[in-house]
N, C-alpha and C positions, 0 to 999 in steps of 0.2 A: 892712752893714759891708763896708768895702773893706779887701785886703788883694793887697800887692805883694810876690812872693818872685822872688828875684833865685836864679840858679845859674850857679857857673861860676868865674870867678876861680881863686887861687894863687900857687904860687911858680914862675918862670922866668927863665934864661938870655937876658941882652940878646939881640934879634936874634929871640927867637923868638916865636911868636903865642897868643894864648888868644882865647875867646869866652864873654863875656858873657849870659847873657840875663834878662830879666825876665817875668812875668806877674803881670797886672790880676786880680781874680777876687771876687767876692762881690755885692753889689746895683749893676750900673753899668748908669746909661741915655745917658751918651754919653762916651766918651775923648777930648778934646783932644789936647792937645799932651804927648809920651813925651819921656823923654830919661835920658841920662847925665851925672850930675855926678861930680867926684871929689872926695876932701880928703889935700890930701899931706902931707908930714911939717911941711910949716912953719904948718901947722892951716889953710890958705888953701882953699877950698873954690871949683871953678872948674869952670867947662862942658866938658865932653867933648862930646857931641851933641846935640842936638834933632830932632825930629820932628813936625810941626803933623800936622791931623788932615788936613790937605790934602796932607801930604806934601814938605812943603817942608822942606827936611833945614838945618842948621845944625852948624859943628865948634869945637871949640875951635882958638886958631890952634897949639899946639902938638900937636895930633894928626892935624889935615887932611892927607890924602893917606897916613897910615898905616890911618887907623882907617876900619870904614865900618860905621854904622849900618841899618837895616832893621826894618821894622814889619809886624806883620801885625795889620789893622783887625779881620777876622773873630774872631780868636783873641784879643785885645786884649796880646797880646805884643811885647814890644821886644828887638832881639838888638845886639847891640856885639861885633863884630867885631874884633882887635888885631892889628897885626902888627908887624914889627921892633919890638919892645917896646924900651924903655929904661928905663935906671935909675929915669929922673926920672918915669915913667910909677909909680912905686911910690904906693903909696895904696888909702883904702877908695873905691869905686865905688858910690854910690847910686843905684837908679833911682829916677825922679819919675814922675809922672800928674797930668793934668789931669781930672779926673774928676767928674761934674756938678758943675762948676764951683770942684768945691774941688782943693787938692795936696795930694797922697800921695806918703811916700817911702819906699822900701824899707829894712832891716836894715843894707847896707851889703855889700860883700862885697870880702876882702882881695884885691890885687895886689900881689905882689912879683917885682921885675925885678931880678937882680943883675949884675954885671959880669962 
């Protein structure tokens, strides 16, 4: 059994930064592709980052150049890094795995950016 536990998230003031992270953990024989999704208030559920198992990074176009993703293969860990956070960054944050071949998504975990 696979299981993804996300830590990190909360509540902050626009402008300021939080960090994410996730871990992979129980029977895995190979991790694909990591990533952050989020779902905002209008229930739309949309990419934040990807991460192939090559490395080849992927951003949502409204987080690119704030936010920066990072993997570590050994550990099967994903970190989501935030900065200048904004409002509209408010939402649960999922992370995903690609994990022998099937997806896995995490609990979920709260961000609140207030003004």
């Amino acid at each position: 059994q696979v299981h993804l536990v996300e830590s990190g998230g909360g509540s902050v003031q626009a402008g300021e930064s939080l960090t994410l992270s996730c871990a992979a953990s129980g029977s895995i024989f190979a991790v694909l592709g990591m990533g952050w999704y989020r779902r905002v208030p209008e229930n739309q559920r949309e990419l934040v980052a990807h991460v192939t198992e090559s490395g080849r990074i992927s951003y949502g176009d409204s987080v690119r150049g704030r936010f920066t993703v990072s993997r570590d293969n050994a550990q099967n860990t994903i970190t989501l890094q935030m900065t200048k956070l904004l409002p509209e960054d408010t939402g649960v944050y999922y992370c995903t795995a690609t994990i022998d071949l099937r997806d896995y998504w995490g609990q979920g975990t709260q961000v609140t950016v207030s003004a």
